[in-house]
MARMARPA-232986 format. One line per field, with one value per residue: residue number from 1; residue in three letters; x, y, z negated of N, C-alpha, C, O, CB in turn. Coordinates in steps of 0.2 Angstrom, whole numbers, plus 2048, in hexadecimal, padded with zeros to 3 digits. Atoms other than C-alpha are relative to their C-alpha. Glycine has a CB too. Example, Ala and Ser with C-alpha at 12.3 -4.5 7.8 and 13.67 -1.06 7.14 Angstrom:
REM MARMARPA-232986
num c(1,2)
residuo c(ALA,SER)
n_X c(804,7FC)
n_Y c(7FA,7FA)
n_Z c(800,801)
ca_X c(83E,844)
ca_Y c(7EA,7FB)
ca_Z c(7D9,7DC)
c_X c(804,7FC)
c_Y c(806,805)
c_Z c(800,7FD)
o_X c(809,7FF)
o_Y c(805,80B)
o_Z c(7FD,7FC)
cb_X c(7FB,802)
cb_Y c(800,802)
cb_Z c(7FA,807)
This chain:
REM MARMARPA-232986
num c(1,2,3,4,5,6,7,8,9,10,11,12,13,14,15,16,17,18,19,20,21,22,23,24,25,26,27,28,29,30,31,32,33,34,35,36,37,38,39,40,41,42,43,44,45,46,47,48,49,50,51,52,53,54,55,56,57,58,59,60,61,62,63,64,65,66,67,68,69,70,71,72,73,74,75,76,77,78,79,80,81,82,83,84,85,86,87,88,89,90,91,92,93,94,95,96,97,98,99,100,101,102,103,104,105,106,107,108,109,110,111,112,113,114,115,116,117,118,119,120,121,122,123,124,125,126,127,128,129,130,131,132,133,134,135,136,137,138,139,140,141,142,143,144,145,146,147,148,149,150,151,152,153,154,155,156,157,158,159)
residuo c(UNK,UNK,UNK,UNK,UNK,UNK,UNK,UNK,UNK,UNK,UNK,UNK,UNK,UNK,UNK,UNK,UNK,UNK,UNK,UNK,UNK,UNK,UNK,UNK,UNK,UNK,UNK,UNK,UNK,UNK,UNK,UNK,UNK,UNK,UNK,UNK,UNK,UNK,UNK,UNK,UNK,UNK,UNK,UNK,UNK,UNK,UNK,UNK,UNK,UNK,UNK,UNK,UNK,UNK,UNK,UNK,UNK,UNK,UNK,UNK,UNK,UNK,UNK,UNK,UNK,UNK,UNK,UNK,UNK,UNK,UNK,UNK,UNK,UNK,UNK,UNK,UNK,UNK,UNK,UNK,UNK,UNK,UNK,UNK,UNK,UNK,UNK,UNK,UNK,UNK,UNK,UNK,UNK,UNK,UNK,UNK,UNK,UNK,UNK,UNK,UNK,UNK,UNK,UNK,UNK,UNK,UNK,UNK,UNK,UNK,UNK,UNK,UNK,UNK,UNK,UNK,UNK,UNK,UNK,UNK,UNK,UNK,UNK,UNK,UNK,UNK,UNK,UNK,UNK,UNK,UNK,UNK,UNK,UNK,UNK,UNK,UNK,UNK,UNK,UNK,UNK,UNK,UNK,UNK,UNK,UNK,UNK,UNK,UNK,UNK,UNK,UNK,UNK,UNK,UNK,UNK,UNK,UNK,UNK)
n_X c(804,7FB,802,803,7FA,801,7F9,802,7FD,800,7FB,7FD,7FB,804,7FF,7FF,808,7FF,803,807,802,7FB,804,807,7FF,7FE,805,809,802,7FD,7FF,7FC,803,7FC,7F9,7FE,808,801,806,800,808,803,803,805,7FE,7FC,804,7FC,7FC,7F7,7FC,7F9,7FC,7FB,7FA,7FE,7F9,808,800,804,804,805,803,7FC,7FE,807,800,7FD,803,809,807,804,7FF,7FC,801,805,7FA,804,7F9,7FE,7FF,7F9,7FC,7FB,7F8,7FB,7FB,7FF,805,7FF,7FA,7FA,7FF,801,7F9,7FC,7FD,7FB,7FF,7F8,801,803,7FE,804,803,805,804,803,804,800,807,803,7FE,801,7FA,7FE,7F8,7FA,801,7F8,7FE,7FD,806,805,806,803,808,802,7FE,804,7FA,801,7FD,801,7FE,7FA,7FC,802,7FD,802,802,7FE,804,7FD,7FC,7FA,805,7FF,806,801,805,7FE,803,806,804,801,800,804,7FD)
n_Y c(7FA,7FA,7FC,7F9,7FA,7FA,7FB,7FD,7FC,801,7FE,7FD,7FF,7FD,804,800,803,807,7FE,7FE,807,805,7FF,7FF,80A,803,7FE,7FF,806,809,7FE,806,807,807,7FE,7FF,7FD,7F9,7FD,7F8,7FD,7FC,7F8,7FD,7FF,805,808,805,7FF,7FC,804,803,7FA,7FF,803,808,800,803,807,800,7FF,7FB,806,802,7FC,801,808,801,7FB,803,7FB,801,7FB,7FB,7FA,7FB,804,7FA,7FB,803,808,802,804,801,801,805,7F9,800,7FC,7F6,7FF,7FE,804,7FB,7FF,802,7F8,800,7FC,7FF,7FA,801,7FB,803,807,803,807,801,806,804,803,807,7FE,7FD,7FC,7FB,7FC,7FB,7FF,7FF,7FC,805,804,7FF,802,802,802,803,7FE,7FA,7FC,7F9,7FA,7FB,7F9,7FF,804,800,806,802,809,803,807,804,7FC,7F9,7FB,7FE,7FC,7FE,801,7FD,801,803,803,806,801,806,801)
n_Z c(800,7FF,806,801,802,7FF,803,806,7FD,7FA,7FD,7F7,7FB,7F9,7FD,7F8,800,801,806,803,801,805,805,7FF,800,807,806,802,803,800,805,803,802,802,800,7F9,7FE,804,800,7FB,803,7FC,801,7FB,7F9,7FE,7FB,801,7FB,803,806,7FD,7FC,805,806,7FC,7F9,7FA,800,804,7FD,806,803,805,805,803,804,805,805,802,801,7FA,7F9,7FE,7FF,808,805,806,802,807,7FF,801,7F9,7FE,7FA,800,800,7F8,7FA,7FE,7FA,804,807,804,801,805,802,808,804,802,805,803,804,805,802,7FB,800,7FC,805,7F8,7FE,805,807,803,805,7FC,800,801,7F8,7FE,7F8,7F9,800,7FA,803,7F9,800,806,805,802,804,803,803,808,7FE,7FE,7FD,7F9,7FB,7FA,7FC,7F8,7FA,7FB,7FA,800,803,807,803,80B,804,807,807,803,7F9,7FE,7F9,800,7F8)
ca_X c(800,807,807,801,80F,80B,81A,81B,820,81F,82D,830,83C,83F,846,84E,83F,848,849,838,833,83E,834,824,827,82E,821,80D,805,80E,810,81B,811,81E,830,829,817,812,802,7FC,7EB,7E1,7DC,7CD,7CD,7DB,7D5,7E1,7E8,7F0,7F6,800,805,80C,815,814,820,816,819,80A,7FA,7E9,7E1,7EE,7F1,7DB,7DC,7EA,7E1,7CE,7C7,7B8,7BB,7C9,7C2,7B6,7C3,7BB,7C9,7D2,7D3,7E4,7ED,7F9,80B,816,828,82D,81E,825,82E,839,83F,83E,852,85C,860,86F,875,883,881,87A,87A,873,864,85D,854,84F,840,844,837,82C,836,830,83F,849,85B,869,86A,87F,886,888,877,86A,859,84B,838,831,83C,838,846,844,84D,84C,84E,85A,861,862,867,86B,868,86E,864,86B,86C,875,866,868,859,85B,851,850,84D,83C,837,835,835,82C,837)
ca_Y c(800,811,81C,82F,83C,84F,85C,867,875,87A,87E,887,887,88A,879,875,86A,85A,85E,863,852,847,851,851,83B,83B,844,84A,841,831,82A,818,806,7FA,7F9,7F6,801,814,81C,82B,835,83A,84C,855,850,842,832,824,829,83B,830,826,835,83C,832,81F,818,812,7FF,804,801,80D,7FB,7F4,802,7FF,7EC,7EF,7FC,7F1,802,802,812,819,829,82E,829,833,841,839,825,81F,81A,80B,80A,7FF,809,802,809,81C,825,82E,823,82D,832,82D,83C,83D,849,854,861,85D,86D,86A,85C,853,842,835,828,81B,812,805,80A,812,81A,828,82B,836,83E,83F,848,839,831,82D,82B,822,822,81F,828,839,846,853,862,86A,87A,884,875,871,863,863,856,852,848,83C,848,857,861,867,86B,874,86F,87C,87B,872,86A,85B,853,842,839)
ca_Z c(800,806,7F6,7F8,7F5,7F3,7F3,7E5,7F2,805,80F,81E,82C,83C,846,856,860,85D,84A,848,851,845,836,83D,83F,82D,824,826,82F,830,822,81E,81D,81C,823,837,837,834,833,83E,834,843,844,84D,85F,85F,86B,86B,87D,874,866,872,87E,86F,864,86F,87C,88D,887,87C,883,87C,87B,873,866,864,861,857,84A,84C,852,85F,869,871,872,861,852,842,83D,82C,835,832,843,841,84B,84D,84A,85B,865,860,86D,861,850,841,83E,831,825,817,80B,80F,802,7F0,7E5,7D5,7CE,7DD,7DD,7E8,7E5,7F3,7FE,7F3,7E2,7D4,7CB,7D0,7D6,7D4,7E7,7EB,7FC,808,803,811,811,81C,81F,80D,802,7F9,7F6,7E8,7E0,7CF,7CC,7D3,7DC,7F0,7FC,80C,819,82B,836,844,84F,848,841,830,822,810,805,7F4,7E4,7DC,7EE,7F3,805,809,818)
c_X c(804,7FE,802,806,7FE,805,7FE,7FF,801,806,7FF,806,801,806,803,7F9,801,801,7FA,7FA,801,7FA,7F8,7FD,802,7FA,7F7,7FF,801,801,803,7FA,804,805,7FD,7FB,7FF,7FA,7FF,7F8,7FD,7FC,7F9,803,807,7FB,809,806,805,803,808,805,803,804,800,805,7FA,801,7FA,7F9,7F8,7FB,803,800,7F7,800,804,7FD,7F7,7FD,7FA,800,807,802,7FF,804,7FB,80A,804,803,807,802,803,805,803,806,802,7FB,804,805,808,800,802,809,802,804,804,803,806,801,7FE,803,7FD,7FB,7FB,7FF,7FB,7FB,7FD,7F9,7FF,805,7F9,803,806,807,803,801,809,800,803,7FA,7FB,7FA,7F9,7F9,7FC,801,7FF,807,7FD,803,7FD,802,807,807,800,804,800,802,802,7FF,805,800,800,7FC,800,7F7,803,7FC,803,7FD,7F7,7FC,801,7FE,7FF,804,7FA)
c_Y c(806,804,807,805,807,804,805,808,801,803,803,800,7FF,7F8,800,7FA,7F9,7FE,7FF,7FA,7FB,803,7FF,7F7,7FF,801,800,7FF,7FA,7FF,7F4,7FB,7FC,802,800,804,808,800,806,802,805,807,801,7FE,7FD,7FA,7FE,803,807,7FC,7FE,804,803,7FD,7F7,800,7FD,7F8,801,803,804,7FA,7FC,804,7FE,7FA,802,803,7FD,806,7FE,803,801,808,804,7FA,806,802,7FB,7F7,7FE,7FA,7FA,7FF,7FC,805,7FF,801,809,800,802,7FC,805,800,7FF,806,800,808,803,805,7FE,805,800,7FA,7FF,7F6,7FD,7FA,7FC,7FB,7FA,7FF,806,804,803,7FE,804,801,802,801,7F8,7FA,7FF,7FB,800,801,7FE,805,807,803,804,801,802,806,801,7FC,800,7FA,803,7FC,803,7FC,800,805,808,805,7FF,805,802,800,802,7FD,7FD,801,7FA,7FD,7F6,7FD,7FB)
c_Z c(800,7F9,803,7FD,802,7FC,7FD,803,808,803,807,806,806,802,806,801,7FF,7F6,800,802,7FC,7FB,801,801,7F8,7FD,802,807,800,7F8,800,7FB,7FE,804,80A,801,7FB,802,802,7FD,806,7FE,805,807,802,805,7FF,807,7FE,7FD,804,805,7FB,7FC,803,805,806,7FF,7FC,803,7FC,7FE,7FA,7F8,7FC,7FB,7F9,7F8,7FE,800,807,805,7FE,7FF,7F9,7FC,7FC,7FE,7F8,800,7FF,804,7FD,805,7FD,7FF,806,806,7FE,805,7FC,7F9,7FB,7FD,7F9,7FD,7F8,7FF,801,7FE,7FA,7FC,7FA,7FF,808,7FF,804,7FC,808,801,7FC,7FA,7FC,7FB,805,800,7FF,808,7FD,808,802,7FF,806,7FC,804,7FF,7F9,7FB,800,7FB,7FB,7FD,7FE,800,800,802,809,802,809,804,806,801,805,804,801,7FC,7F7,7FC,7F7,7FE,7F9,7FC,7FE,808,801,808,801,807,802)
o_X c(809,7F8,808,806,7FD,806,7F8,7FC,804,807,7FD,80A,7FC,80A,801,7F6,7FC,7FE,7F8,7F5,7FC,7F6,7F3,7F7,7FF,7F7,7F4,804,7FC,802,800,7F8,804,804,800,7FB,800,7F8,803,7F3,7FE,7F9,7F8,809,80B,7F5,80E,80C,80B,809,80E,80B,809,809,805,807,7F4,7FF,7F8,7F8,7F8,7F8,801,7FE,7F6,801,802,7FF,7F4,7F9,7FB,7FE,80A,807,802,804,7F8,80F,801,807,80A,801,804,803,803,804,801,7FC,804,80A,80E,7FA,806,80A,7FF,809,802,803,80B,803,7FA,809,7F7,7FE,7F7,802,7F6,7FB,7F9,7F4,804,807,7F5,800,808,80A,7FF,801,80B,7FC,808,7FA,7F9,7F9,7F7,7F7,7FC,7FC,7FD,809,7F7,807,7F8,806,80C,80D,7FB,808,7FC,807,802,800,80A,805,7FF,7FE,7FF,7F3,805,7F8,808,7F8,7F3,7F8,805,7F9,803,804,7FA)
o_Y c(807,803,809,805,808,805,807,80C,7FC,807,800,803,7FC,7F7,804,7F8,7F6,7F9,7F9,7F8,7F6,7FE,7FF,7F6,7FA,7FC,7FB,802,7F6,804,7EF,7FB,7F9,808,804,805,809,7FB,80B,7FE,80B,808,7FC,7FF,7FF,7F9,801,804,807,7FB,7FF,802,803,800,7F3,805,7FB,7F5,7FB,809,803,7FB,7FA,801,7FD,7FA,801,800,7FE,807,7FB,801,801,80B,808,7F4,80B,7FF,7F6,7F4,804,7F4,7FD,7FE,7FB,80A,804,800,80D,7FD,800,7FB,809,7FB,802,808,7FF,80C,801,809,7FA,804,803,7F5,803,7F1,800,7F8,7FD,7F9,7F6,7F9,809,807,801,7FC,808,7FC,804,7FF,7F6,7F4,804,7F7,806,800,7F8,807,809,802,806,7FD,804,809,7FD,7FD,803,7F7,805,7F8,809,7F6,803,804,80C,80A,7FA,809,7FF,804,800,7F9,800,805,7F8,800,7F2,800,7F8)
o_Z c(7FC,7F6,806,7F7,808,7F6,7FE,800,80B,7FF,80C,802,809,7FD,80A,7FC,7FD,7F4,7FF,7FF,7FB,7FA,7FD,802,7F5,7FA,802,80A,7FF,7F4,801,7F5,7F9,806,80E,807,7F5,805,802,7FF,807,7F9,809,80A,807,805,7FD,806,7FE,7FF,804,807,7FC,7F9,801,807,805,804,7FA,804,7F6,7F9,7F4,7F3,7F6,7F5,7F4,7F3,7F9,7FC,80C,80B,7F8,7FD,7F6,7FC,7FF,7FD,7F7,7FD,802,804,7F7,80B,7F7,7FF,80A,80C,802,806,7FC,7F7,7FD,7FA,7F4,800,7F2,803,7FF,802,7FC,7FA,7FB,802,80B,7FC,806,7F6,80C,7FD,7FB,7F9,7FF,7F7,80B,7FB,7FD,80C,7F8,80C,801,801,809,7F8,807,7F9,7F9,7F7,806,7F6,7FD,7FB,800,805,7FE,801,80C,7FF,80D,803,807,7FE,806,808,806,7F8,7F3,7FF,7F2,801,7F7,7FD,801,809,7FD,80B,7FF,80C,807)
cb_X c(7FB,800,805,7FA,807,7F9,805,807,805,7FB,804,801,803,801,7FC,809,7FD,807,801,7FD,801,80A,803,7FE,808,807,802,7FD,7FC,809,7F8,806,7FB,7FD,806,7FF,7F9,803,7FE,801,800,7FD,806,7FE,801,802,7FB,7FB,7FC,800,7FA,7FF,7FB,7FD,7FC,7FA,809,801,807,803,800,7FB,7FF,806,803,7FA,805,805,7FF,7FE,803,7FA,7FA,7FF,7FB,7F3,80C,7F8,7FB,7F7,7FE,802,807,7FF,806,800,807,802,7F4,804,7FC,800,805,7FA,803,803,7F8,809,7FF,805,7FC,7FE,801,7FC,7FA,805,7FC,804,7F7,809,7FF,800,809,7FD,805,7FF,802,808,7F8,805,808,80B,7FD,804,7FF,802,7FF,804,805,7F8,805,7FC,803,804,7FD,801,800,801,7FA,801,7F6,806,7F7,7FD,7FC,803,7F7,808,7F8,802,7FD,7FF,801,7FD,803,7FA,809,7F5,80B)
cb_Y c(800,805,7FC,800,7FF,802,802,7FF,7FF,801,7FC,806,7FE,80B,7FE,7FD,800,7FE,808,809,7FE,803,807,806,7FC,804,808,808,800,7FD,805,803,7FD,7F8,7F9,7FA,7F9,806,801,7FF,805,7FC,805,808,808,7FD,800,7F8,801,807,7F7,7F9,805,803,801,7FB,7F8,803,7FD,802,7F9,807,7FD,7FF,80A,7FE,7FA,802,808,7FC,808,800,807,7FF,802,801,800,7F9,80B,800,7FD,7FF,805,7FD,806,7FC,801,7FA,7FF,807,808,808,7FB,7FE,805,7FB,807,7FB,7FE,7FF,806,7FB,805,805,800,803,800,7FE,804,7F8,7FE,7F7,804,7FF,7F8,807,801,7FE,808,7F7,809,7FD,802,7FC,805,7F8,7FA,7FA,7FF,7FF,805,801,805,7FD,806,802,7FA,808,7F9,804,7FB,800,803,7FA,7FD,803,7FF,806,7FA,806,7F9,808,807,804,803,7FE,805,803,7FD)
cb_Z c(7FA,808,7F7,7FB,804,7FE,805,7F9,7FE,803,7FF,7FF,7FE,804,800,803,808,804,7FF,804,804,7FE,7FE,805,806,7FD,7FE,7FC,802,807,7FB,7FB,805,802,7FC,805,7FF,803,7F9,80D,7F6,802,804,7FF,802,7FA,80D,7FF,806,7FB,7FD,803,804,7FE,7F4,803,7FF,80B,7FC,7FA,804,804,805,803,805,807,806,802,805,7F8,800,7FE,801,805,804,7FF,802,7F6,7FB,7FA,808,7FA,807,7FE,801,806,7FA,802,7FD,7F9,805,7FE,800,7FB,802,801,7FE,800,7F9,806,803,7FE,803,800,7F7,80A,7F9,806,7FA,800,808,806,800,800,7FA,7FD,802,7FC,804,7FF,800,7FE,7FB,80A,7F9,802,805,800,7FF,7FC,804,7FD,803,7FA,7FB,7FC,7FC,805,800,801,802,802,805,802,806,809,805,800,800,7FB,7FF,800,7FC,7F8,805,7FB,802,801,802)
């Protein structure tokens, strides 16, 4: 069962486009089922064909993606349904992001644990896990491919 995470704190920042795809696969709305499958929370005015125009590969058929989910339509999906994916149906894979800064208390709470870490500069941290910074502390991450995020003090960041 995926367990529900609400950050303490929102953040801002501006992305390159490959960035801002990486983060937007890591976090809201996908959200980590098990080690091969995500969850996509359809919005107003999703159908199953944007879904896989946006975030599938063309190996993934709008029937299949149906069957797979047990839904009845294609088209009319109610806002809130929770797509499953395979992680090998996305086009992009959600990157792998480590710590190459930790400046003050930061703490991780790795995928399917419940007891926290000590976050250390050369740590990485995948689909599941949940960084957070105490006050007056920060991290920062580098994703696979070169893009960097700071994360400040008493924030929390869901990958």
């Amino acid at each position: 069962m995926a367990r529900q995470y609400t950050p303490r704190a929102e953040i801002s920042v501006s992305f390159p486009r490959t960035a801002l795809i990486a983060a937007i696969l890591l976090c809201v709305p996908f959200s980590l089922l098990g080690e091969e499958e995500l969850s996509y929370t359809v919005r107003p005015g999703d159908t199953l064909e944007k879904v896989i125009e946006e975030f599938g590969t063309e190996g993934v058929s709008v029937d299949e993606l149906r069957r797979f989910n047990n839904l009845k339509s294609v088209r009319r999906i109610p806002p809130g349904t929770k797509i499953r994916f395979q992680l090998g149906w996305l086009k992009i894979k959600p990157l792998q992001a480590v710590a190459a800064a930790v400046s003050g208390e930061a703490r991780v709470i790795r995928a399917g644990q419940e007891k926290t870490e000590e976050v250390q500069e050369g740590d990485g941290f995948k689909p599941g896990d949940v960084l957070e910074t105490g006050a007056d502390s920060s991290v920062l991450l580098k994703f696979g491919d070169g893009s960097r995020l700071l994360l400040q003090g008493n924030s929390a960041l869901a990958f």
